[in-house]
C-alpha positions as CSV (number, residue, x, y, z in Angstrom):
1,X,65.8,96.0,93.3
2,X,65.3,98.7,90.6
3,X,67.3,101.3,90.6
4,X,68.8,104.0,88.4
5,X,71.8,103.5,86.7
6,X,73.8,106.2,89.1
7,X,72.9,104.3,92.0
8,X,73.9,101.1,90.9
9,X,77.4,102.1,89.6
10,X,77.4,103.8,93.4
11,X,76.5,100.3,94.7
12,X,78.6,98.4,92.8
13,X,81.7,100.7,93.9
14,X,80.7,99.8,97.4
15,X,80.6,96.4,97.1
16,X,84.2,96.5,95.6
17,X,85.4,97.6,98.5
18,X,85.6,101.7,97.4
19,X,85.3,103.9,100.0
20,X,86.9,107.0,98.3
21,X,86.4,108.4,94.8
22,X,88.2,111.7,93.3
23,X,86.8,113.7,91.4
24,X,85.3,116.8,89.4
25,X,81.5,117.3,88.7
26,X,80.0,118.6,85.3
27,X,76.8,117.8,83.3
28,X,77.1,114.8,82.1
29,X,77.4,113.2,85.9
30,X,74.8,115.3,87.8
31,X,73.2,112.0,88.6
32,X,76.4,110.2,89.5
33,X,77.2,113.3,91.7
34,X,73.6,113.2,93.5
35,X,73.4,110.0,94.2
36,X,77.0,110.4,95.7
37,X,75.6,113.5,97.9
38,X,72.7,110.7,99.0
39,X,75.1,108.1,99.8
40,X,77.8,110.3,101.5
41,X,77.6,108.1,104.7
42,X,78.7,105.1,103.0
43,X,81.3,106.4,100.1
44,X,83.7,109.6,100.3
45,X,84.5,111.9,97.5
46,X,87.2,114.4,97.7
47,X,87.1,116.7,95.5
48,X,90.1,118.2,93.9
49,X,90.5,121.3,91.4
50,X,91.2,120.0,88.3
51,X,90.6,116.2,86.8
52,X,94.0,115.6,86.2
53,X,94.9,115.5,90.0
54,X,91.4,113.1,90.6
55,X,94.0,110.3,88.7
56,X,96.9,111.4,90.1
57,X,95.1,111.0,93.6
58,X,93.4,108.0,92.4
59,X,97.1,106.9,91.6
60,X,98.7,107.6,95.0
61,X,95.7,105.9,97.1
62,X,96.3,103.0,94.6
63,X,100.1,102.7,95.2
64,X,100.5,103.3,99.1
65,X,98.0,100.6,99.9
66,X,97.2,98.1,97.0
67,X,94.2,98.7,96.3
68,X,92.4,100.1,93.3
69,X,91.8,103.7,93.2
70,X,89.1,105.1,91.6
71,X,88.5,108.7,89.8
72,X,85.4,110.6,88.0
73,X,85.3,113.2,85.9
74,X,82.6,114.5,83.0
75,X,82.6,114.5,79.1
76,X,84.4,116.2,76.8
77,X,87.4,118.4,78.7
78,X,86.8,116.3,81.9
79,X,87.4,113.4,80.7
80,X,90.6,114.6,78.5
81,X,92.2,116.0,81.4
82,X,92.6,112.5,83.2
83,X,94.5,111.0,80.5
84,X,97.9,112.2,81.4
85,X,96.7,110.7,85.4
86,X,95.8,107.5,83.6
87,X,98.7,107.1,81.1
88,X,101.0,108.1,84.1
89,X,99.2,104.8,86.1
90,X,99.7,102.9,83.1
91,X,103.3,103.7,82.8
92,X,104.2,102.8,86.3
93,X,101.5,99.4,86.3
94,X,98.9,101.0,89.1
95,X,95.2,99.9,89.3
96,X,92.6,102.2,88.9
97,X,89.0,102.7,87.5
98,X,88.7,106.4,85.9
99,X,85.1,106.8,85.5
100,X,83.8,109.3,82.9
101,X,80.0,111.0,82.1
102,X,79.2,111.1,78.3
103,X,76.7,112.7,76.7
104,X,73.6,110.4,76.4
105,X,73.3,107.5,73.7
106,X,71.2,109.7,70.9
107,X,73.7,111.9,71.1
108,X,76.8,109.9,70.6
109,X,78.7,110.6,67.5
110,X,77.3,113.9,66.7
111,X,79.8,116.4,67.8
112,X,77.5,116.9,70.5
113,X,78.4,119.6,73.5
114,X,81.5,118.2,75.2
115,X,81.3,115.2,73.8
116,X,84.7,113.3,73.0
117,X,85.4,109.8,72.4
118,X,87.2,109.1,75.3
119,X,87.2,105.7,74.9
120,X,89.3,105.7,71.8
121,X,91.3,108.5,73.2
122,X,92.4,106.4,75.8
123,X,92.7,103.4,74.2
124,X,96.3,103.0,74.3
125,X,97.0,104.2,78.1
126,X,94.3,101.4,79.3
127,X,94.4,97.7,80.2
128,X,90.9,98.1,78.5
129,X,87.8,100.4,78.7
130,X,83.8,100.0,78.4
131,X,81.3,102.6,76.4
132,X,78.0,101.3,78.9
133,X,75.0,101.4,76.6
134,X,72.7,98.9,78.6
135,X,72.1,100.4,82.5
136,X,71.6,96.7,83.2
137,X,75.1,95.9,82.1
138,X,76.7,98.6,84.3
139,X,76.7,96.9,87.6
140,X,78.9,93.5,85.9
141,X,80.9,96.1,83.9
142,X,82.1,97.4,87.2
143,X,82.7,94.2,88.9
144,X,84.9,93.3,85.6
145,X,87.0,96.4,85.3
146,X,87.9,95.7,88.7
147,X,89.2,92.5,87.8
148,X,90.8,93.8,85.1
149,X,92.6,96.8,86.7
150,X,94.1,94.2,89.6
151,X,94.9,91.1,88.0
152,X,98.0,90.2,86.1
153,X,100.1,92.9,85.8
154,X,98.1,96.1,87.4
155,X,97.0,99.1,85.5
156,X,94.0,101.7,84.5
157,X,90.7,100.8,83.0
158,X,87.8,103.4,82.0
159,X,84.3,103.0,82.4
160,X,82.4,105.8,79.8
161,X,78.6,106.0,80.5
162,X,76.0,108.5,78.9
163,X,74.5,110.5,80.8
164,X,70.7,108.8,80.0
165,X,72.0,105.4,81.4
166,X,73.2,107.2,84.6
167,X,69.3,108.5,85.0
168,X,67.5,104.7,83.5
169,X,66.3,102.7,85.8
170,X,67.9,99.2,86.0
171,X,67.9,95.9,88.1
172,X,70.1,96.0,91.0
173,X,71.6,92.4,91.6
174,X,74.0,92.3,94.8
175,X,76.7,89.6,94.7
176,X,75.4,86.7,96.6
177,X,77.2,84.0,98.7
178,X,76.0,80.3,98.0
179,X,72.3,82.0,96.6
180,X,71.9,82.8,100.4
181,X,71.7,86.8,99.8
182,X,73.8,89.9,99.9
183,X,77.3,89.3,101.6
184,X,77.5,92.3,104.1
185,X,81.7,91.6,104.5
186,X,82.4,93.6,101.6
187,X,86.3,92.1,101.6
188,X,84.7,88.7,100.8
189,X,83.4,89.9,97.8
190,X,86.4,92.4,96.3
191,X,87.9,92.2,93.4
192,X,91.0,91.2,95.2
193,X,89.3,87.7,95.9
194,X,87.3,87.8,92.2
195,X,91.0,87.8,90.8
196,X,92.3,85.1,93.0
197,X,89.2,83.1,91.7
198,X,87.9,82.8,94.8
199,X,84.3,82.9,93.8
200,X,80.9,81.1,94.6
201,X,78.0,79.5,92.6
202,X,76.0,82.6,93.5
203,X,78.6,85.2,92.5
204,X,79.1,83.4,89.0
205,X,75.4,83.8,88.6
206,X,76.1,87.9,88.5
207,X,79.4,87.9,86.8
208,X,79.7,88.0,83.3
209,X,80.4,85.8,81.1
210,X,84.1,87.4,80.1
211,X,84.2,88.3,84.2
212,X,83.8,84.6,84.8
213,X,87.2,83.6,82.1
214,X,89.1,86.2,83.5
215,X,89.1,84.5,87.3
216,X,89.4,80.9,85.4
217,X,92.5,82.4,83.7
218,X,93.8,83.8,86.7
219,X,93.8,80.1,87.7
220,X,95.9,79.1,85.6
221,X,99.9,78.5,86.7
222,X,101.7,80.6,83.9
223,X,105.0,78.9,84.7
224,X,106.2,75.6,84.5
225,X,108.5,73.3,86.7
226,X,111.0,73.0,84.3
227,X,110.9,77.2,83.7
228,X,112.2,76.8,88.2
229,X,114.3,74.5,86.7
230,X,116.5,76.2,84.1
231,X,116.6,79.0,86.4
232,X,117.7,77.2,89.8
233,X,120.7,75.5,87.7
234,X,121.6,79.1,86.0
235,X,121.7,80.4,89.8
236,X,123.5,77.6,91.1
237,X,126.3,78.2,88.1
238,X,126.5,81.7,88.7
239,X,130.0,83.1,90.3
240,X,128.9,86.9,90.1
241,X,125.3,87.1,90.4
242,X,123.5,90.3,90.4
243,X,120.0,90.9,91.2
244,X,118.7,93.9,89.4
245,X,115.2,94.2,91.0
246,X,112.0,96.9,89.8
247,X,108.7,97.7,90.9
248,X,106.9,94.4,90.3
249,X,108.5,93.3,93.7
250,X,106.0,95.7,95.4
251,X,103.2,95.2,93.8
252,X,103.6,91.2,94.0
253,X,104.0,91.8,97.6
254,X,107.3,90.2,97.7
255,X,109.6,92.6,99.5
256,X,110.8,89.7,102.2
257,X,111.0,87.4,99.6
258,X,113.4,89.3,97.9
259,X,115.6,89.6,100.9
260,X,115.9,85.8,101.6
261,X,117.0,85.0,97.6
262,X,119.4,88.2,98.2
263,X,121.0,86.5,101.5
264,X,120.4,83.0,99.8
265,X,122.6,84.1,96.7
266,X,124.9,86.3,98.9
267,X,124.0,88.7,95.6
268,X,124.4,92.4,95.2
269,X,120.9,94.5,94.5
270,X,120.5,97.2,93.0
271,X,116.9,98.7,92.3
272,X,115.1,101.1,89.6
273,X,113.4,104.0,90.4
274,X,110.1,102.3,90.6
275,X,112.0,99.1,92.7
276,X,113.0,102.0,95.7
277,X,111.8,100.7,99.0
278,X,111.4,96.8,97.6
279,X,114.3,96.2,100.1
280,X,115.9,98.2,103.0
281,X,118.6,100.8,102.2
282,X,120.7,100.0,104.8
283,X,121.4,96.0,103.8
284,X,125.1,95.1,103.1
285,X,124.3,94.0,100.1
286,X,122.3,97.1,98.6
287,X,124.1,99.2,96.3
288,X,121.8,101.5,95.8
289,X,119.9,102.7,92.6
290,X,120.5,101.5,88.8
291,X,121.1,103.1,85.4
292,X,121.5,106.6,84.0
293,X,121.9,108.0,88.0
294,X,122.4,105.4,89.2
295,X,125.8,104.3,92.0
296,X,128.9,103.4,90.9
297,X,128.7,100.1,93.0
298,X,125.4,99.2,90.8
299,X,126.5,100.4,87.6
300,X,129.7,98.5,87.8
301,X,128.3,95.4,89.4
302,X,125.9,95.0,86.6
303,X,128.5,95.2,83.9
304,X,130.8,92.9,85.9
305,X,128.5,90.2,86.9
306,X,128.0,86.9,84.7
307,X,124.3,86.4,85.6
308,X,122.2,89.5,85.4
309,X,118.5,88.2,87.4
310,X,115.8,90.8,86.9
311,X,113.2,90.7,89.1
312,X,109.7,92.9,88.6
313,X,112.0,94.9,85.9
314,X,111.6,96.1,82.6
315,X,115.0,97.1,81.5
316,X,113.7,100.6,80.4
317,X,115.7,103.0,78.7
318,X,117.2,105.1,82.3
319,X,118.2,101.8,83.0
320,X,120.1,100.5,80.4
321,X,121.2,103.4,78.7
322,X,122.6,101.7,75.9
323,X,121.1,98.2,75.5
324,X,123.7,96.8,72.7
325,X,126.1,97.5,75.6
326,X,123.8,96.7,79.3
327,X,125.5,93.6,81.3
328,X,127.3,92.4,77.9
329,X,129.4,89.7,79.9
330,X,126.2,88.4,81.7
331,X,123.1,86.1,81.1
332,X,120.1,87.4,81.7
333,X,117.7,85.8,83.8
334,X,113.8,87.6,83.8
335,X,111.2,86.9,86.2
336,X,108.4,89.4,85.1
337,X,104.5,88.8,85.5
338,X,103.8,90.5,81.7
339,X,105.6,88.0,79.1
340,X,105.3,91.2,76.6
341,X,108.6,92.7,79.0
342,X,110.4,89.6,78.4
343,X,113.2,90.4,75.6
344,X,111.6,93.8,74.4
345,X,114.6,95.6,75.6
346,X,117.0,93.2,76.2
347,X,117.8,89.5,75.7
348,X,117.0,87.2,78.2
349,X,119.1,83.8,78.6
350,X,115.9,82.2,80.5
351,X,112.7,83.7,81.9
352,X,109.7,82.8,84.3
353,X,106.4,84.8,83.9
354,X,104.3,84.9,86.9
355,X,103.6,86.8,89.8
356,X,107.1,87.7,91.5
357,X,106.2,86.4,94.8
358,X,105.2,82.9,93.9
359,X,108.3,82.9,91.4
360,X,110.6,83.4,94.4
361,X,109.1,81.2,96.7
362,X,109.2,78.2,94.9
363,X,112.7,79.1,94.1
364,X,113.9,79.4,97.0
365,X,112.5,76.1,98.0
366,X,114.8,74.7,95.3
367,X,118.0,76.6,95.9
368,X,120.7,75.5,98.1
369,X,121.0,77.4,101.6
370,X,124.1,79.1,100.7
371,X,125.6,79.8,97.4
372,X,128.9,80.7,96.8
373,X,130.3,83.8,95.1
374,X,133.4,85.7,93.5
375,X,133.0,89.3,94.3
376,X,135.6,89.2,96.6
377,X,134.9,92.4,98.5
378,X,135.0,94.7,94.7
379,X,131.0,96.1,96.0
380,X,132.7,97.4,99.2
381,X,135.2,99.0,97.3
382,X,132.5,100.7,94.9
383,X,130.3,101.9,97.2
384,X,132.9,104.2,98.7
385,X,132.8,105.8,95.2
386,X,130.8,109.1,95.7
387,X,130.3,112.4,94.0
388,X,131.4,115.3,95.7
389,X,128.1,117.0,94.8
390,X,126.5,114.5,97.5
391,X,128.4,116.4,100.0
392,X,127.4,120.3,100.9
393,X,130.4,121.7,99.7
394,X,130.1,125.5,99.5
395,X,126.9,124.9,99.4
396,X,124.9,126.9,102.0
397,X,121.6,125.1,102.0
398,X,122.1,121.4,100.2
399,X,119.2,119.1,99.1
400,X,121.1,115.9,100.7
401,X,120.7,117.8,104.3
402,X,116.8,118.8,102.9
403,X,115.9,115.3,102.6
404,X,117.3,113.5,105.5
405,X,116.6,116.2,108.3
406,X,113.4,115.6,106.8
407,X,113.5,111.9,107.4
408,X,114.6,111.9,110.7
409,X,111.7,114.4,111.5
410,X,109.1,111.9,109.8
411,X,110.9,108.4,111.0
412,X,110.3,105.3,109.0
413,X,106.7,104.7,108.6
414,X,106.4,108.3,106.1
415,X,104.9,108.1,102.6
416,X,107.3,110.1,100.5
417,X,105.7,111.4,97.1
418,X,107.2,113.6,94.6
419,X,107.1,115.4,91.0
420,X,109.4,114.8,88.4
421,X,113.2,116.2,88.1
422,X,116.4,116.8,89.7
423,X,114.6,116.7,93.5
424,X,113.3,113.2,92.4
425,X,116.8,111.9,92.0
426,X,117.7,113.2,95.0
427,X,114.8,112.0,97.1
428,X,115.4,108.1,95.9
429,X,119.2,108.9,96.6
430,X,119.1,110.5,100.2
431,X,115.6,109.5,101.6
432,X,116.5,106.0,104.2
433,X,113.4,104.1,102.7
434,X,112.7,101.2,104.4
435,X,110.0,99.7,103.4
436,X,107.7,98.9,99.9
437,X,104.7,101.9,99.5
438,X,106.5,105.0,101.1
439,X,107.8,106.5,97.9
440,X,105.6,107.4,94.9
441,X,106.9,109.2,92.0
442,X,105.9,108.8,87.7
443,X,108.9,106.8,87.2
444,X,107.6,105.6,83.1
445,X,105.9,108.6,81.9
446,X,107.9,111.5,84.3
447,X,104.4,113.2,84.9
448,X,105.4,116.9,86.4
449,X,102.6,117.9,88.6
450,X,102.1,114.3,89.7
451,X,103.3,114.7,93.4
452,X,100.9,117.0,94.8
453,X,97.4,114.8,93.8
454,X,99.6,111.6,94.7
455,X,100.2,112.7,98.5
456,X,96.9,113.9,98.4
457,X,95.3,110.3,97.4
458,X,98.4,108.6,99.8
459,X,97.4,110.7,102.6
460,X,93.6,109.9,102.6
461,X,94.0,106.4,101.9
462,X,96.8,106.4,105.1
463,X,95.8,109.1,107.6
464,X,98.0,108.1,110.2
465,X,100.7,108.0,108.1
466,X,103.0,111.4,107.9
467,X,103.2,112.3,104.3
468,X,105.8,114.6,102.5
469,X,105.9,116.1,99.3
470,X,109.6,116.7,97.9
471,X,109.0,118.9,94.7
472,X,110.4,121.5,92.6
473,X,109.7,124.7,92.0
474,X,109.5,124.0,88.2
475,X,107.0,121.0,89.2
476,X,105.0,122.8,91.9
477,X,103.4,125.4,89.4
478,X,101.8,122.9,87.6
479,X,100.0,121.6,90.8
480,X,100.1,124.4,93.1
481,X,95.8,124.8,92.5
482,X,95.6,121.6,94.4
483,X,96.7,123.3,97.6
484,X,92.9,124.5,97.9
485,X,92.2,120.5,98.4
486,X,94.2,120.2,100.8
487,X,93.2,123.5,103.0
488,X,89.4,122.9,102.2
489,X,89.8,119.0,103.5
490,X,92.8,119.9,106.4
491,X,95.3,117.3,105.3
492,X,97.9,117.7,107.1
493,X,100.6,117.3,104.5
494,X,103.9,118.5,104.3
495,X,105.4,120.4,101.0
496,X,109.6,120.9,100.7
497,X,110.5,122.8,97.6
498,X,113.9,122.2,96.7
499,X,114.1,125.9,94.9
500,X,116.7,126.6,92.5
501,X,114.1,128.9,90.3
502,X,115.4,126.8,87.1
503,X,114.6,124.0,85.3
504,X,117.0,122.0,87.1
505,X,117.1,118.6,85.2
506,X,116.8,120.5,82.0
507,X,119.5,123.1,83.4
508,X,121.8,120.2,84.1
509,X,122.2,119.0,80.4
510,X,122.5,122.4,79.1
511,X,125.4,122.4,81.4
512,X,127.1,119.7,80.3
513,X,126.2,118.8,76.7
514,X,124.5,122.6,75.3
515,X,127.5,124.6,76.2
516,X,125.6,126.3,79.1
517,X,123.0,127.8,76.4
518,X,120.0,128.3,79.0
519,X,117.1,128.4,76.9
520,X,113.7,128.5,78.5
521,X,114.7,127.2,81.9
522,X,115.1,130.1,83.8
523,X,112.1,130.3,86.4
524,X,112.9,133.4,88.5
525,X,109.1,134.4,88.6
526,X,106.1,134.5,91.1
527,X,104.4,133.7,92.7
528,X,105.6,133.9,96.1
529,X,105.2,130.0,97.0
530,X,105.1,131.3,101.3
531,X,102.1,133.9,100.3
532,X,100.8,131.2,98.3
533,X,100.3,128.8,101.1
534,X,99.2,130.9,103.1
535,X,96.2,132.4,100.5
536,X,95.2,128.6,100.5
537,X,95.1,128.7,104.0
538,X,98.6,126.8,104.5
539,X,101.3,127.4,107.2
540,X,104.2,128.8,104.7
541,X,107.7,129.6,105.7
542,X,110.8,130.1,103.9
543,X,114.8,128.7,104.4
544,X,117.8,129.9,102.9
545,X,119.9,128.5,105.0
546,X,120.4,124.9,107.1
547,X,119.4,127.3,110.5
548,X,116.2,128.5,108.7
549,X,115.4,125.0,107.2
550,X,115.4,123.3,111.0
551,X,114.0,126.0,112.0
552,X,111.1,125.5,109.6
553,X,110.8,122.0,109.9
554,X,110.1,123.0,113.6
555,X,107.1,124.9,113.1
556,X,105.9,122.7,110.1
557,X,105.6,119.6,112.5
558,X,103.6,121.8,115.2
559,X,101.7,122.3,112.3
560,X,100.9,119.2,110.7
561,X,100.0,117.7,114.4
562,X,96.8,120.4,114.4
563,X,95.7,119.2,111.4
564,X,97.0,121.8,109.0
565,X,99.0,121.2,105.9
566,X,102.6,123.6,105.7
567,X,104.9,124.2,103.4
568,X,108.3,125.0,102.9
569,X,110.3,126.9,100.4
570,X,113.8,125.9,100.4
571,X,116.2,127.9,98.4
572,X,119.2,126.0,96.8
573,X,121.8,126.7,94.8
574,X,120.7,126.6,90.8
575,X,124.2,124.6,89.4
576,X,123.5,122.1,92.1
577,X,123.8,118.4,89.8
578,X,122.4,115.3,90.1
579,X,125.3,113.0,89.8
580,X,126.3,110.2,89.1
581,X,125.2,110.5,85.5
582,X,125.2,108.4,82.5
583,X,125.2,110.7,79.1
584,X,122.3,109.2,76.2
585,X,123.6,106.1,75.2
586,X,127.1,105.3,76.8
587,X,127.9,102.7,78.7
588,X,126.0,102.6,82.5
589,X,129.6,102.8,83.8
590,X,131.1,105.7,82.1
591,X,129.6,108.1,84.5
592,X,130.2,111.9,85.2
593,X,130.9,111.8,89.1
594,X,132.2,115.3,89.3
């Protein structure tokens, strides 16, 4: 079938299973955008007001339900503004396709209008990316990036193409099952099942060649029997293990199998920011989160145990504080799907690379029902270790009661997204998560104005899911243009601002370590965030107070059932602390607690 190069990149997203792109429209994809307006039945686009929240909705579709999310913008300025969405997907390992228009071939290279080489631009922040020159290679570059994006460890590709091969005609070649014509069960043909190698002699025929050793590499077992081996007998050895587990667990899939080699090993967990909701809060042997805020049961476990197993983690810098001094009494066991992670940041003992699910599985077909340990009741005794600052206090509205009136309002099945700060902390800290894809959040790169596009992306890809957005006042400015997506599209999603009009994070060292010199993080300024909402089209209401909060709350759930987004402005106090904290490069258990 010919068709032009815009309808066969439309096509192809189709047949990988797309059925909602974000984006922004400019020149250089008018014929991406019409063919989009023609095919409006069978894909969705949502569009957003500015590029950078297309990624960061991209992102939040991607990590509440697995699949790949999937962004557009145009050339020059366009395409620049989704590179902090796609550097914040790369940081955090989330599969996406970010699409981009450039100016057409003749033009490349000449400083042309809006013209910006994107693809070396982004070349770091990118499993890999594609400059389309041929509009009969685009419909096997698509089909590839998907691959690329899901398999292995997960993360964003770029697909740049001129504007003159969007507009070319080109030969449309459907993937085929067994040469018997065009399979019309688009899961059969994803890229979830190209990556499992799952493929037929008729799908080979349209793959390319470098499509085609990707899913033979993803054959391939990347750990050995005697890798099980040497971990098994450093488990079975282990008197104080401690399972230190990241966000690898959830995108493996292998929440539950996490839980049985927790009860197997009768182990404490603890899990990083990206790990929250890889296994349930309210387990006897959680202690909760890990590193520079992390509990004084974790912190303490870690540097007391005498086998350290990672699981999906990369021992990043929040986590280990200072590395010459992380878990110095243990060995390290790492299970980790990207062998790059694997003694970048800190020694490993032993290691298996694979995917984190079939890691655990064959170990626990090797381990011993029970296994024995020496902890002799010391996690108990830690976790009753809290800062007073988790308490209200004097405190007339406190973020701890924000977050869980909030939760018991929203129940269990609620995607929680937020920005980046001191109400971050706070949400992993307070929010009962029980389950793997409720809470989003830029855990690698700390992307302010992340939350906003991510619920938005989380919210379309789950409708029936309630979806919150816990955010600060500092963070919400840098979004606050995306409520018009949300108003224009009625997605009914709920927005708490924990308002202290400062900086808060940023506040909170000055505190303690700049002598309470308060430069530049003072944020008593408009706009009115209630008038706000409401100009958007919004429900907006304000609370000073815990009366006025559940009070809010009230209407806000009233409102979210008829469709309409609300928000709330919750006033806090501005020396309220995220504690425990680790100062830069001490020990993980010398903490400040008060």
């Amino acid at each position: 079938m010919q068709y032009t190069g815009a309808r066969i990149l439309i096509e192809a997203l189709i047949e990988q299973g797309v059925d909602t792109v974000f984006g922004y429209p400019g020149g250089s994809v008018l014929f991406i955008y019409d063919e989009l307006y023609k095919q409006r039945d069978r894909i969705r686009h949502i569009l957003v007001g500015h590029e950078q929240h297309a990624a960061h909705a991209a992102d939040g579709y991607a990590r509440s339900t697995g699949k790949v999310g999937v962004c557009i913008a145009t050339s020059g300025p366009g395409a620049t503004n989704l590179v902090t969405g796609i550097a914040t997907a790369a940081m955090d390992s989330v599969p996406m396709v970010a699409i981009t228009g450039n100016v057409s071939t003749n033009l490349l290279g000449k400083d042309s209008f809006q013209e910006v080489d994107i693809a070396g631009i982004t070349m770091p922040v990118v499993k890999h990316n594609w400059i389309v020159k041929d509009v009969n290679a685009l419909a096997e570059t698509v089909r590839e990036a998907f691959i690329v994006a899901q398999s292995g460890r997960p993360g964003p590709v770029l697909i740049d193409i001129p504007k003159d091969i969007t507009a070319a005609p080109g030969e449309w070649i459907p993937l085929r099952a067994n040469g018997k014509g065009p399979i019309k069960n688009i899961e059969s043909i994803s890229a979830n099942r190209l990556a499992a190698g799952i493929t037929s002699e008729g799908e080979d025929n349209v793959l390319s060649a470098r499509a085609r050793r990707l899913v033979t590499r993803n054959r391939r077992p990347t750990f050995t029997d005697e890798d099980i081996d040497r971990a098994v007998s450093l488990l079975r050895e282990a008197r104080r293990p401690m399972i230190y587990a990241g966000g690898g667990v959830i995108i493996s899939d292998a929440s539950g199998e996490l839980l049985q080699l927790v009860e197997r090993l009768n182990a404490p967990v603890a899990l990083s920011l990206m790990g929250v909701g890889a296994f349930p809060r309210e387990h006897r042997l959680y202690t909760g989160l890990i590193g520079m805020h992390g509990t004084v049961a974790s912190n303490k476990a870690v540097q007391k145990s005498d086998l350290l197993i990672a699981v999906g983690a990369r021992f990043s810098d929040r986590v280990t504080s200072s590395a010459d001094h992380f878990a110095k009494g243990a060995k390290v066991l790492h299970f980790d799907i990207d062998p790059a992670e694997v003694n970048k940041n800190v020694e490993a003992h032993a290691w298996v690379v694979g995917d984190i699910k079939k890691i655990i599985t064959k170990l626990l077909k090797d381990l011993p029902q029970h296994i024995k340990t020496d902890w002799e009741g010391n996690i108990e005794k830690w976790k009753e270790k809290i800062p007073k600052a988790h308490h209200s206090g004097s405190s007339i509205l406190h973020p701890r009661f924000i977050i869980e009136e909030t939760a018991k309002r929203l129940g269990h099945d609620a995607i929680v997204a937020t920005d980046v700060g001191q109400h971050q902390i706070w949400t992993a800290q307070f929010y009962p998560f029980t389950q793997p894809r409720s809470f989003l959040t830029s855990g690698g790169l700390g992307t302010m104005g992340f939350g906003l596009g991510a619920a938005i992306g989380a919210k379309v890809a789950n409708p029936k899911r309630p979806t919150v957005l816990f955010t600060g006042d500092g963070s919400f400015r840098m979004n606050c243009g995306e409520l018009a997506t949300i108003g224009s599209y009625h997605i009914p999603i709920l927005i708490v601002i924990i308002n202290n009009t400062v900086l808060g994070m940023v506040r909170q060292w000055q505190t303690l370590f700049y002598e309470e010199r308060y430069s530049e993080t003072t944020l008593d300024r408009p706009p009115d965030f209630v008038k706000l909402a409401d100009a958007y089209g919004l429900r907006g209401y304000r609370a000073e107070n815990e009366k006025t909060f559940v009070e809010a709350l009230d209407f806000a759930m009233k409102d979210l059932s008829s469709g309409c987004g609300a928000l709330i402005d919750a006033r806090i106090n501005r020396d309220e602390k995220v504690l425990p904290m680790v100062p830069g490069g001490k020990p993980i258990d010398e903490q400040i607690l008060i």
